[in-house]
DRENDOKOL-470060 format. One record per atom (N, C-alpha, C): residue number from 1; residue in three letters; atom name; x, y negated, z negated. Coordinates in nm, 4 decimals. Atoms other than C-alpha are relative to their C-alpha. Example, Ala and Ser with C-alpha at 12.3 -4.5 7.8 and 13.67 -1.06 7.14 Angstrom:
+-----+---------+-------+----------+----------+----------+
: num : residuo : atomo :       px :       py :       pz :
+-----+---------+-------+----------+----------+----------+
:   1 :     ALA :     N :   0.0890 :   0.1190 :   0.0000 :
:   1 :     ALA :    CA :   1.2300 :   0.4500 :  -0.7800 :
:   1 :     ALA :     C :   0.0900 :  -0.1200 :   0.0000 :
:   2 :     SER :     N :  -0.0820 :   0.1190 :   0.0060 :
:   2 :     SER :    CA :   1.3670 :   0.1060 :  -0.7140 :
:   2 :     SER :     C :  -0.0770 :  -0.1090 :  -0.0730 :
+-----+---------+-------+----------+----------+----------+
end
This chain:
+-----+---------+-------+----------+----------+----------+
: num : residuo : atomo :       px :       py :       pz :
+-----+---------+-------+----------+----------+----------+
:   1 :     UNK :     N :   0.0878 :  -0.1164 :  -0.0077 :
:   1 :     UNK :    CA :   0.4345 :  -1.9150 :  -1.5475 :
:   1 :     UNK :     C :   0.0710 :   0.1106 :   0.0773 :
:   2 :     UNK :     N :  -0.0751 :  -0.0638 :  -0.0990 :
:   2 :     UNK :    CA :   0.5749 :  -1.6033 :  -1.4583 :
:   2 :     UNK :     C :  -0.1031 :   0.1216 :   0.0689 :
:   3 :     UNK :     N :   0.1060 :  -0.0853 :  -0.0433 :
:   3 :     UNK :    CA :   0.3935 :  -1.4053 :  -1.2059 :
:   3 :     UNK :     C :   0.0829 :   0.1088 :   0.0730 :
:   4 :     UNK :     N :  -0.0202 :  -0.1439 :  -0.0103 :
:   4 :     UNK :    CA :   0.4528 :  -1.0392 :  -1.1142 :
:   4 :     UNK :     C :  -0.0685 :   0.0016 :   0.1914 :
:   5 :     UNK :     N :   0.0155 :  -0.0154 :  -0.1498 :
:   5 :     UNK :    CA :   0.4873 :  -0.9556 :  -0.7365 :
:   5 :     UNK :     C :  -0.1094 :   0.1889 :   0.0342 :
:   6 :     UNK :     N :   0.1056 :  -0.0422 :  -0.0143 :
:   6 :     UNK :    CA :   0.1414 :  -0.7539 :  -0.6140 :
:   6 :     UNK :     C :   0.0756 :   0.0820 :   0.0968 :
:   7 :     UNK :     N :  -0.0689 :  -0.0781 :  -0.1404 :
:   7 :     UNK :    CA :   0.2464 :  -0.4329 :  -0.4098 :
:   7 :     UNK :     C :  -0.1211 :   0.0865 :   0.0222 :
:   8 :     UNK :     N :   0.1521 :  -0.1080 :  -0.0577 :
:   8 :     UNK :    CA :  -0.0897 :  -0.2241 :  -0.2132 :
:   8 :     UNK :     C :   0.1160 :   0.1454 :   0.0158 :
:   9 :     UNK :     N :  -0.0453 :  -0.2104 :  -0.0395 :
:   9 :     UNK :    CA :  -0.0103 :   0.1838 :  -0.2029 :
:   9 :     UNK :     C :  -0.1094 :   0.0548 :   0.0308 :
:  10 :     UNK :     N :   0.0500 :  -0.0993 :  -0.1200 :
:  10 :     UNK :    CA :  -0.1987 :   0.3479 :   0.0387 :
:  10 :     UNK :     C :   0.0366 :   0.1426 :   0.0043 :
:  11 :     UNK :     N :   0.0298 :  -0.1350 :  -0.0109 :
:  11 :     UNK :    CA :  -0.2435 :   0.7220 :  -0.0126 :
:  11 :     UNK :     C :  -0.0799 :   0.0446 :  -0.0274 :
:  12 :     UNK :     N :   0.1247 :  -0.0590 :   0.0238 :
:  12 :     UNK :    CA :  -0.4765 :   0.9697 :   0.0258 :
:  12 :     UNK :     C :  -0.0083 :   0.1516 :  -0.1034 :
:  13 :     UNK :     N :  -0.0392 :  -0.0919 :   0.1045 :
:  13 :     UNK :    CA :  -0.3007 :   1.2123 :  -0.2206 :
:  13 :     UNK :     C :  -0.0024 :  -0.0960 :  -0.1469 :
:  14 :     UNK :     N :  -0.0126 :   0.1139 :   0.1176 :
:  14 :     UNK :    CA :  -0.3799 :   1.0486 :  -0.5949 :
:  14 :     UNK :     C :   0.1186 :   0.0405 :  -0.0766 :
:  15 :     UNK :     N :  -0.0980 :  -0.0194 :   0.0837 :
:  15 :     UNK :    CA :  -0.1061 :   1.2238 :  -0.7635 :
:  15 :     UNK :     C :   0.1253 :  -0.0816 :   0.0225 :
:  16 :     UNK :     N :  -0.0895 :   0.1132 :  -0.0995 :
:  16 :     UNK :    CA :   0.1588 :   1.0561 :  -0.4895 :
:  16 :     UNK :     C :  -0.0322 :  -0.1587 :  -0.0616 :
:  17 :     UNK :     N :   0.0120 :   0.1880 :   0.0321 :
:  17 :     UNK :    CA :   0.0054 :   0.6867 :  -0.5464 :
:  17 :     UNK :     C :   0.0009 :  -0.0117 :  -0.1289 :
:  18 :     UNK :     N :   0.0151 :   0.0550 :   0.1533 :
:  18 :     UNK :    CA :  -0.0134 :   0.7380 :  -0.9568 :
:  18 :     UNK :     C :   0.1329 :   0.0070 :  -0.0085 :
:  19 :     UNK :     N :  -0.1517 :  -0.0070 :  -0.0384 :
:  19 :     UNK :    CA :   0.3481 :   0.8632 :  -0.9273 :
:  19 :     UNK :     C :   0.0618 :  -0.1177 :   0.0089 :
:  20 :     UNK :     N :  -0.0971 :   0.1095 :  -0.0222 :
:  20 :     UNK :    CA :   0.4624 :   0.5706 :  -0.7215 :
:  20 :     UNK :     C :  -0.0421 :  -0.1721 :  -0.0807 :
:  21 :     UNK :     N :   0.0988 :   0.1047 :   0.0993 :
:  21 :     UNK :    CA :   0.2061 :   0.3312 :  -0.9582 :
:  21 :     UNK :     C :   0.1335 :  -0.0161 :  -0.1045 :
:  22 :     UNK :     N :  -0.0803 :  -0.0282 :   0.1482 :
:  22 :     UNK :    CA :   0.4055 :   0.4682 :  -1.2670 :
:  22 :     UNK :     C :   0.1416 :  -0.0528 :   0.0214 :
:  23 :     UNK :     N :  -0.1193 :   0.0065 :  -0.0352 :
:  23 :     UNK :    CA :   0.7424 :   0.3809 :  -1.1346 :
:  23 :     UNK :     C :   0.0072 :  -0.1830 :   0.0163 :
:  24 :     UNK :     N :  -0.0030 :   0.1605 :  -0.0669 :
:  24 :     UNK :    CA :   0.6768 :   0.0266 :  -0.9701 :
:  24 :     UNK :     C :  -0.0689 :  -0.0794 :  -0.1305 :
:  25 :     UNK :     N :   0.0227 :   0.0368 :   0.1024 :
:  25 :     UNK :    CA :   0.5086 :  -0.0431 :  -1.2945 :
:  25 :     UNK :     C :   0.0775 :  -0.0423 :  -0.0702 :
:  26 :     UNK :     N :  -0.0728 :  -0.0849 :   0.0398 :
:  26 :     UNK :    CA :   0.7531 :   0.0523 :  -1.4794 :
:  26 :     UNK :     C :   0.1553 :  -0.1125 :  -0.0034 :
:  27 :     UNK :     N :  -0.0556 :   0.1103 :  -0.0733 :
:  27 :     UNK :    CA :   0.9687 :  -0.2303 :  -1.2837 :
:  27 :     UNK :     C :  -0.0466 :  -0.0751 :  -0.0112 :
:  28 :     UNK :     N :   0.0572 :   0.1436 :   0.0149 :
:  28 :     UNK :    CA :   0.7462 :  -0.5316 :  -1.3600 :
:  28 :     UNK :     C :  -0.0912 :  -0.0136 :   0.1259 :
:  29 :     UNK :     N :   0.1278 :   0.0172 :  -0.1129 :
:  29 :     UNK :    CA :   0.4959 :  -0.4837 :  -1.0400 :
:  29 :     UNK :     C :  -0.1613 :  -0.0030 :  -0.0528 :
:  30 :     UNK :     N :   0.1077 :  -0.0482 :   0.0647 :
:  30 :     UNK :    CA :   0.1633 :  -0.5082 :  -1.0682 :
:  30 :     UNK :     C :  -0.0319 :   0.0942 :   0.1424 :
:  31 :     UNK :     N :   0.0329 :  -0.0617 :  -0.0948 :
:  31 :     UNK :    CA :   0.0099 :  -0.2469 :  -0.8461 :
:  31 :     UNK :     C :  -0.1423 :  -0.0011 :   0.0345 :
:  32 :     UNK :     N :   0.1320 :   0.0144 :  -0.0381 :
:  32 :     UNK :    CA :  -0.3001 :  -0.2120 :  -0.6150 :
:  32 :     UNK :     C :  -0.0323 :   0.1608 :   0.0789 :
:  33 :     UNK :     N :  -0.0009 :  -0.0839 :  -0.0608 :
:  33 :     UNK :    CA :  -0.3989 :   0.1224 :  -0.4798 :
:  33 :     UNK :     C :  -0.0976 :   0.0589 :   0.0665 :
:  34 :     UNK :     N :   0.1060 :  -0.0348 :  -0.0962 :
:  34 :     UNK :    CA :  -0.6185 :   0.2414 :  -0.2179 :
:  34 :     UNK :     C :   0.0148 :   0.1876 :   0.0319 :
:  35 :     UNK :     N :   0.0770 :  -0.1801 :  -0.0666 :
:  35 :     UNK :    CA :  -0.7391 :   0.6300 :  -0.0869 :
:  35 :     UNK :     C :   0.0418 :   0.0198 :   0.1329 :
:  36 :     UNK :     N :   0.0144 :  -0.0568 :  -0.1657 :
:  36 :     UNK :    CA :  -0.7309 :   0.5687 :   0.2651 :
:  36 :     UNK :     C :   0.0231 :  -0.1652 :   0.0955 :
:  37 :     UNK :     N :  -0.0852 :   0.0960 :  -0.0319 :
:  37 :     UNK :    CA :  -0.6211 :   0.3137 :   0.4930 :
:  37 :     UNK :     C :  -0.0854 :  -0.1051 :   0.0037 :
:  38 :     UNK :     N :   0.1243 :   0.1040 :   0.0005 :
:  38 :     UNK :    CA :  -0.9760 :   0.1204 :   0.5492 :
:  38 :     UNK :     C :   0.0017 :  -0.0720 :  -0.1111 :
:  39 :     UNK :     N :   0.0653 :   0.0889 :   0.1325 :
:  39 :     UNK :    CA :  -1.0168 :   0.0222 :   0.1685 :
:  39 :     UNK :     C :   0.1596 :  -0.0638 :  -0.0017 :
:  40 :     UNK :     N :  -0.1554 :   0.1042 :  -0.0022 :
:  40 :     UNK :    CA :  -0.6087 :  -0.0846 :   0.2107 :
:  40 :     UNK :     C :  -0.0146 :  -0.0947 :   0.0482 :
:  41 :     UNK :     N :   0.0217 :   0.1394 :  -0.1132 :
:  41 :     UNK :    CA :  -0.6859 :  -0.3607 :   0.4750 :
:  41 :     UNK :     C :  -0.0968 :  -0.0035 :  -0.0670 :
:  42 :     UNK :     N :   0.1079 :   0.0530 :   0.0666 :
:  42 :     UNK :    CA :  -0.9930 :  -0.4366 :   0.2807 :
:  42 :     UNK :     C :   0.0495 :  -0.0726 :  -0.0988 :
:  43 :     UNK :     N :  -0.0638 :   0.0399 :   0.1792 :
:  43 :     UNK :    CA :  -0.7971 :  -0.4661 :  -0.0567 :
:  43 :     UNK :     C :   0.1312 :  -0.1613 :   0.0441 :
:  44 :     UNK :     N :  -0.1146 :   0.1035 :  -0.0661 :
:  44 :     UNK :    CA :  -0.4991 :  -0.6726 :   0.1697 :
:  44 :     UNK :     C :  -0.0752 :  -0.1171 :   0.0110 :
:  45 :     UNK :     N :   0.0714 :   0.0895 :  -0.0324 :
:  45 :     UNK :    CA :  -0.7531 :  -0.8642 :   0.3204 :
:  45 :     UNK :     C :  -0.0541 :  -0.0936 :  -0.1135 :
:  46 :     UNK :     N :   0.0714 :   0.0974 :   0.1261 :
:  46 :     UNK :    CA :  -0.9493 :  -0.9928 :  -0.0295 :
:  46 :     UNK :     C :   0.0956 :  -0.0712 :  -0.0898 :
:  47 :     UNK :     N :  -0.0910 :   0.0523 :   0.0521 :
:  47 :     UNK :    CA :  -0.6242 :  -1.0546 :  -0.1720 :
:  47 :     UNK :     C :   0.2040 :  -0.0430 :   0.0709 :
:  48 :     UNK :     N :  -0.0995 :   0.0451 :  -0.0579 :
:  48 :     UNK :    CA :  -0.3815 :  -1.2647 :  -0.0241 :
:  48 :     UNK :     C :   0.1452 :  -0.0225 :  -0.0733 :
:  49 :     UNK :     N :  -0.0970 :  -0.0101 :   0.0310 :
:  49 :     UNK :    CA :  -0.0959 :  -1.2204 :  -0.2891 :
:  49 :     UNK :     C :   0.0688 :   0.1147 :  -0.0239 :
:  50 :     UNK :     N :  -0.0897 :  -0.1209 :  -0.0286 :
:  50 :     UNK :    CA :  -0.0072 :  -0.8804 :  -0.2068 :
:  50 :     UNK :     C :   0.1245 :  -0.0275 :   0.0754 :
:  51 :     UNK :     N :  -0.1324 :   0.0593 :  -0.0106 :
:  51 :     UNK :    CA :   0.3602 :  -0.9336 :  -0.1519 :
:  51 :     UNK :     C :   0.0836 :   0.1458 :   0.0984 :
:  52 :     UNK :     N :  -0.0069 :  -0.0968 :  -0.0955 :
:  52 :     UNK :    CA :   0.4304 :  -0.5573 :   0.0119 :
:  52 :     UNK :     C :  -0.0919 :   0.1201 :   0.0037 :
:  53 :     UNK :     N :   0.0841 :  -0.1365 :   0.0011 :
:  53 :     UNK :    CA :   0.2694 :  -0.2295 :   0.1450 :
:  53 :     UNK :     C :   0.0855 :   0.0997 :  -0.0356 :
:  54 :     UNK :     N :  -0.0397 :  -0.1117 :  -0.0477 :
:  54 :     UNK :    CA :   0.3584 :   0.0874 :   0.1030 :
:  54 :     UNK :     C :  -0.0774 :   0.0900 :   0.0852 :
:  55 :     UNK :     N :   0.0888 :  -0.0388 :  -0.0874 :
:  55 :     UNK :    CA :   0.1750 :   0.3293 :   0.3120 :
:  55 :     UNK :     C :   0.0708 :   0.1696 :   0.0420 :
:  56 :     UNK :     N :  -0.0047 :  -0.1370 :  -0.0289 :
:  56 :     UNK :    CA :   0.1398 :   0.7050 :   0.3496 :
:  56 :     UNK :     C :  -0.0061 :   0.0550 :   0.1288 :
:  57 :     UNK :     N :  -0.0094 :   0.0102 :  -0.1547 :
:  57 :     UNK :    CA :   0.2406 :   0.7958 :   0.7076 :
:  57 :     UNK :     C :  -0.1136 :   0.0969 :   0.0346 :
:  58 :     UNK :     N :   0.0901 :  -0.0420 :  -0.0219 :
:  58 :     UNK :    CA :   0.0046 :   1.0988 :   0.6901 :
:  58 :     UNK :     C :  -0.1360 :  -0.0584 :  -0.0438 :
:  59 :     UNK :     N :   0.1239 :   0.0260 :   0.0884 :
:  59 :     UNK :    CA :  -0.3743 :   0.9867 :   0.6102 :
:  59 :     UNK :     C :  -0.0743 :   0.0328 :   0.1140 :
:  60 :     UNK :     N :   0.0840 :  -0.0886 :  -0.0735 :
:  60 :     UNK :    CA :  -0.6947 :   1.1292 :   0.6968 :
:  60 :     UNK :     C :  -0.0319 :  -0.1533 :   0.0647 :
:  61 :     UNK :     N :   0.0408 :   0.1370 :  -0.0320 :
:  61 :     UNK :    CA :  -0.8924 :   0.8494 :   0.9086 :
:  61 :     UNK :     C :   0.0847 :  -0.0593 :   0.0987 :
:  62 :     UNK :     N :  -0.1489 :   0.0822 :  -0.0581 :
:  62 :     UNK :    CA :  -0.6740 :   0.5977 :   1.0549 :
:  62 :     UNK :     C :   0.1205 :   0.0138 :  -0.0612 :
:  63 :     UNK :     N :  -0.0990 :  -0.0911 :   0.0607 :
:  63 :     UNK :    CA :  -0.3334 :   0.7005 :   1.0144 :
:  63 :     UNK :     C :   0.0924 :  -0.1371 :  -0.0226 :
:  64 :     UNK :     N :  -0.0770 :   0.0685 :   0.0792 :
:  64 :     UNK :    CA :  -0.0553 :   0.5167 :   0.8992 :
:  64 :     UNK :     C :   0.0303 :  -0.1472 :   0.1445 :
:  65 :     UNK :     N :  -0.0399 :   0.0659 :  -0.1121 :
:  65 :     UNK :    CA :   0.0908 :   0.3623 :   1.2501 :
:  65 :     UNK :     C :  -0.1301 :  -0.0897 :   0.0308 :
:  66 :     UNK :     N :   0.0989 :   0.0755 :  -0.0459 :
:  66 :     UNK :    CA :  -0.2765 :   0.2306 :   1.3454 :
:  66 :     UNK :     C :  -0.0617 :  -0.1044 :  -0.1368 :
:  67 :     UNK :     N :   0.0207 :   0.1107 :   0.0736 :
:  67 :     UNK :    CA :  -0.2768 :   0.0407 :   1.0162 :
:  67 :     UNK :     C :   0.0608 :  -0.0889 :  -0.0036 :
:  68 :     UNK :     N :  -0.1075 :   0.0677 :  -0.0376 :
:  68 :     UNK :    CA :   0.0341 :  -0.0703 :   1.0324 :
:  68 :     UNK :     C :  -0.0614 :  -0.1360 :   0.0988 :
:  69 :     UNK :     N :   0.0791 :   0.0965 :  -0.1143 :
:  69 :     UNK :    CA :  -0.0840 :  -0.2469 :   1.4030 :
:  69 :     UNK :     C :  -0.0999 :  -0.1463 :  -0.0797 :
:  70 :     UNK :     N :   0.1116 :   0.1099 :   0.0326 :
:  70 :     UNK :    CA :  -0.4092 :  -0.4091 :   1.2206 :
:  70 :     UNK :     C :   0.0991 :  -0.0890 :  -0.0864 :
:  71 :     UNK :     N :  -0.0785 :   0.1176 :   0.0814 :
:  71 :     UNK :    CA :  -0.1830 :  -0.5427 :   0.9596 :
:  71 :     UNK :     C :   0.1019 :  -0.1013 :   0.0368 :
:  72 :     UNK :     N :  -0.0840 :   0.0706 :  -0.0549 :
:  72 :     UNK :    CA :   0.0411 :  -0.6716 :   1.1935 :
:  72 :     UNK :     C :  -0.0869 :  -0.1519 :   0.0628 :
:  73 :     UNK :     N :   0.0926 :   0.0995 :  -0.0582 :
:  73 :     UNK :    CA :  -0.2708 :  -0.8654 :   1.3475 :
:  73 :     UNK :     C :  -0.0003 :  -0.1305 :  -0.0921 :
:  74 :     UNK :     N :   0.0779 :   0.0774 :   0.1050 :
:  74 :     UNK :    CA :  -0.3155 :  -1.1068 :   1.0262 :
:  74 :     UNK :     C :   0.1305 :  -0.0206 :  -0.0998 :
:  75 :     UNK :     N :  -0.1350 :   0.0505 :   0.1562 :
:  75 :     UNK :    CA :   0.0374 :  -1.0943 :   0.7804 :
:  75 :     UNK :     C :   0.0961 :   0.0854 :   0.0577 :
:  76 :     UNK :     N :  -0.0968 :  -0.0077 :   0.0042 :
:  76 :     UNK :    CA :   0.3604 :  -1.0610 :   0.8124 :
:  76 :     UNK :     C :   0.0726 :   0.1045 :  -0.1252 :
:  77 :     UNK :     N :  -0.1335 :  -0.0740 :   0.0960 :
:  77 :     UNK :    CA :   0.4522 :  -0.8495 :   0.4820 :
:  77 :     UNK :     C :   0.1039 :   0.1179 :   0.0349 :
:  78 :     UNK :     N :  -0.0688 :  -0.1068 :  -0.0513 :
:  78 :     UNK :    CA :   0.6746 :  -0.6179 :   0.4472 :
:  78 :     UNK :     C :  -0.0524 :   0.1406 :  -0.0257 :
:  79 :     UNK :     N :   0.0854 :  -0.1270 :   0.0322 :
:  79 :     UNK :    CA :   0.5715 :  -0.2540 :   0.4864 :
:  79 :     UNK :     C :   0.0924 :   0.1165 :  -0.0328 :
:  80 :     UNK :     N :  -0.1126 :  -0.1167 :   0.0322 :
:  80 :     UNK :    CA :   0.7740 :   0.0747 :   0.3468 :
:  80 :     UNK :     C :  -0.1215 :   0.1585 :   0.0627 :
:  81 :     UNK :     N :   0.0642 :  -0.1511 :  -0.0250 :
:  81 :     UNK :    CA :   0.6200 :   0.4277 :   0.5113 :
:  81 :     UNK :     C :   0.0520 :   0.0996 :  -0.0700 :
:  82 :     UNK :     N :   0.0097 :  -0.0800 :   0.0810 :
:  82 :     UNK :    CA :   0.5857 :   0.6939 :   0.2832 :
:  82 :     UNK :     C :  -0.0041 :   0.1569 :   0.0885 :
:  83 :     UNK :     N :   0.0981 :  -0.1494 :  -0.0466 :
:  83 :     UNK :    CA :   0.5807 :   1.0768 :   0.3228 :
:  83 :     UNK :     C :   0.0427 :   0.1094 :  -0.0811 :
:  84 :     UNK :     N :  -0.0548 :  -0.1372 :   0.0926 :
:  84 :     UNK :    CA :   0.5854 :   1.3934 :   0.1480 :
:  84 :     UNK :     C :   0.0178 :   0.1269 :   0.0661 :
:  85 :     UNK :     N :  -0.0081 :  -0.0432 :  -0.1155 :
:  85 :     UNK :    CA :   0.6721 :   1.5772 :   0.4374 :
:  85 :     UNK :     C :   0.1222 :   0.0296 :  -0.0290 :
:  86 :     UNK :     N :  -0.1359 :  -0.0642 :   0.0321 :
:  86 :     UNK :    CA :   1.0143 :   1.8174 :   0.4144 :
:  86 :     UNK :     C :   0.0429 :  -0.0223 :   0.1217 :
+-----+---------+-------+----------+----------+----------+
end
């Protein structure tokens, strides 16, 4: 059985997360994508074969660094920070 490695994207820009959707797709990922960082740790949390994050360093809410933290509380993956920032 071949199974496809689950990656969460965390942004609160949708054009950014369809973007990086279309790409990692694109590559054999399946993707999961969240708005804002709450429904990310929600989405992490219900599914335990998310394999990495990515994560938008700006976000409204809890910001990137204070998700980071929670996620550190509970899994080990690996995380990539994002930004569209010049």
């Amino acid at each position: 059985m071949d199974t496809k490695a689950k990656i969460l994207v965390v942004d609160d820009d949708k054009e950014i997360a369809d973007l990086v959707e279309i790409h990692l797709v694109s590559e054999g990922y399946v993707v999961r994508k969240a708005n804002d960082a709450v429904t990310g740790l929600a989405m992490l949390k219900a599914d335990e074969d998310i394999s990495l994050a990515i994560l938008d360093i700006m976000m409204p809410g809890m910001d990137c660094l204070s998700m980071v933290k929670k996620i550190r509380e509970t899994n080990k993956i690996p995380i990539i920070m994002l930004s569209a920032k010049s």
